[in-house]
C-alpha positions, 0 to 999 in steps of 0.5 A, spaced: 509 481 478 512 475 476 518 475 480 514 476 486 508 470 484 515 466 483 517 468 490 511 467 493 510 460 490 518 458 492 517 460 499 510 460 501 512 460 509 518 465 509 519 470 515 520 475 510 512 473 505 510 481 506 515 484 502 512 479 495 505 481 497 508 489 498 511 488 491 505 485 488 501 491 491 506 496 488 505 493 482 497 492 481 496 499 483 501 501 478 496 498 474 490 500 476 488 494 478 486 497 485 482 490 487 489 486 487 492 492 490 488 492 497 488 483 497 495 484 496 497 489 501 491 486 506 496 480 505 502 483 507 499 487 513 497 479 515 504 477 515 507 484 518 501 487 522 508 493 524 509 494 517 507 500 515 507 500 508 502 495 506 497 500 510 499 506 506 497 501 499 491 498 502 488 505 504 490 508 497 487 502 493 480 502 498 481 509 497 480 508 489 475 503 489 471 509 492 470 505 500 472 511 502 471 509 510 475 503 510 480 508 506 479 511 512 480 506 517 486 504 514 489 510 513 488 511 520 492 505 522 498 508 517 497 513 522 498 509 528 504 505 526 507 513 522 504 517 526 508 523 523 506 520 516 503 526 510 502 525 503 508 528 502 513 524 505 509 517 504 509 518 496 517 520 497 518 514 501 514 510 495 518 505 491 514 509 484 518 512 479 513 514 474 511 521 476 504 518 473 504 513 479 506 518 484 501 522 482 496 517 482 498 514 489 499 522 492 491 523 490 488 516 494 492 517 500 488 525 499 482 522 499 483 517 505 484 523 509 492 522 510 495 529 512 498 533 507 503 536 511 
């Protein structure tokens, strides 16, 4: 977290300000701090609305918070930009080592209504 915070306070207008706000989504998720994960994540998908990633976090910590029809609408929209997308390949793509965290990632996107295959 501390590297993306310093990212974003050195280069508040970098081209690139998703990928710290993708890093603090990953980071807060992993944290349970599902909160911080979707304004993380909204922010990312503000600066990169074709980037499907923050997307996939935002449904998965809306999901977590028990929003459960805006986890759908987001995940509906990680749908929309991977149309091919299942909880099977978005939690290998995600950037989680700990099998807790995979876990956990795998059961929000279930219940924002991702296709598991």
């Amino acid at each position: 977290m501390e590297h993306a915070q310093l990212a974003l306070r050195l280069s508040p207008f970098d081209p690139l300000i998703y990928l710290p706000y993708v890093s603090l989504a990953y980071a807060h998720f992993a944290a349970r701090r599902f909160e911080d994960a979707a304004a993380a994540a909204n922010r990312a998908s503000q600066a990169n609305p074709s980037f499907s990633v923050p997307c996939m976090l935002h449904a998965a910590a809306l999901a977590e918070l028990g929003r459960s029809d805006d986890a759908k609408a987001m995940a509906q929209r990680f749908l929309e930009l991977e149309p091919s997308i299942t909880v099977s390949s978005a939690i290998r793509s995600a950037r989680y080592e700990n099998p807790e965290n995979i876990a956990a990632l795998g059961s929000a996107l279930r219940k924002a209504g991702l296709p598991e295959t």
